[in-house]
C-alpha positions in Angstrom: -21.6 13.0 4.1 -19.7 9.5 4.0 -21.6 6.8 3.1 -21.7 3.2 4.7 -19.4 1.8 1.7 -16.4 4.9 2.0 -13.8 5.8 3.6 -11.6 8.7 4.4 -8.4 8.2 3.7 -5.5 10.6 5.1 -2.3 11.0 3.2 1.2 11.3 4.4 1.3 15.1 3.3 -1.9 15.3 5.6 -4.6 15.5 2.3 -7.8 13.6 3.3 -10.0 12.3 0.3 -12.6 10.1 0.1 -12.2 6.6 -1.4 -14.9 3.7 -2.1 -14.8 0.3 -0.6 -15.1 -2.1 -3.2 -14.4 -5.5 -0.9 -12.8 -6.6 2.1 -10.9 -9.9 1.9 -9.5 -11.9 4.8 -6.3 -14.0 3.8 -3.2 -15.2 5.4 -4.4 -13.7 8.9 -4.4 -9.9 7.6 -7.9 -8.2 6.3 -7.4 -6.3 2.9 -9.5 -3.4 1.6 -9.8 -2.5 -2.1 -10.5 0.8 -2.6 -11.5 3.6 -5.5 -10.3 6.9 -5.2 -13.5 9.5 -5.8 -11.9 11.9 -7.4 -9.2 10.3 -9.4 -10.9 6.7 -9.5 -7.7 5.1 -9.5 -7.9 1.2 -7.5 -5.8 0.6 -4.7 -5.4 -1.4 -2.1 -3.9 -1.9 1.8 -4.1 -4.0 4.8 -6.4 -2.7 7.6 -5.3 -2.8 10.8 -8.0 -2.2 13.8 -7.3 -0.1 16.3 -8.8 -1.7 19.8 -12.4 -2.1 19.6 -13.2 1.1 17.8 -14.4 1.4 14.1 -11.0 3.3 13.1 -7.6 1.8 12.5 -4.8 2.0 10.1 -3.6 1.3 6.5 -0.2 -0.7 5.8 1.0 -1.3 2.9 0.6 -4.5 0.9 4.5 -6.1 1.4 4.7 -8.7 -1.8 3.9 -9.4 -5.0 1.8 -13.0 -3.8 -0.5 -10.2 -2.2 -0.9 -8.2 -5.1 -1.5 -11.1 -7.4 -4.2 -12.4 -5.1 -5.8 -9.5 -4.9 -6.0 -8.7 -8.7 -6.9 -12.1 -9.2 -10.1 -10.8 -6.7 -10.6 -7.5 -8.2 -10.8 -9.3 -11.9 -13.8 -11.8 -10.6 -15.6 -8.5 -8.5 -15.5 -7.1 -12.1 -16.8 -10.2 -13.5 -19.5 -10.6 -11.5 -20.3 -7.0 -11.6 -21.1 -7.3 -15.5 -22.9 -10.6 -14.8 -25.6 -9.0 -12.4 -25.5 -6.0 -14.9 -26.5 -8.6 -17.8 -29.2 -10.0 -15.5 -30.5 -7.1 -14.9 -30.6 -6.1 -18.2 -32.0 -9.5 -19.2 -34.4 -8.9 -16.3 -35.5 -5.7 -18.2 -36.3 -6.8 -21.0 -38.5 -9.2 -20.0 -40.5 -6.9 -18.3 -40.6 -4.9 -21.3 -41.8 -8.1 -23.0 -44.5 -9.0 -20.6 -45.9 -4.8 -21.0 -46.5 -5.2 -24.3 
């Protein structure tokens, strides 16, 4: 069953797999989508295009290296901020711990 933050991503040799949405990001007029593989958890990236109104659309790929820069320079803070909240929550532990004994 897909989850709310996947995707199903079919390949050109017609291979679906499932991939995890990390973040969207609107820029320049196009709307980006970093992705995770499941299976391989390799990090990727495309632009989405919406088809019509419906929930589907397609994948292009990312055309320059201004795009790619931007969007590591996204994917490193999302990994920032993921160890932040993990060190809150960890801080966040402890003092619970504290307050139980």
């Amino acid at each position: 069953m897909i989850k709310e933050d996947q995707m199903i991503i079919t390949k050109d040799n017609g291979d679906e797999e499932i991939v995890n949405i990390l973040f969207t990001h609107e820029a320049n007029g196009k709307n980006y989508v970093v992705f995770e593989f499941s299976e391989s958890h390799e990090i990727s990236a495309a632009v989405y295009v919406p088809e019509g109104d419906s929930d589907e659309g397609t994948f292009e790929d990312i055309q320059t290296d201004a795009e790619w820069d931007m969007l590591d320079r996204i994917l490193q803070e999302y990994f920032d901020d993921l160890e932040l909240d993990e060190e809150v929550d960890e801080d966040e532990e402890d003092d619970e711990e504290d307050e139980l004994a």
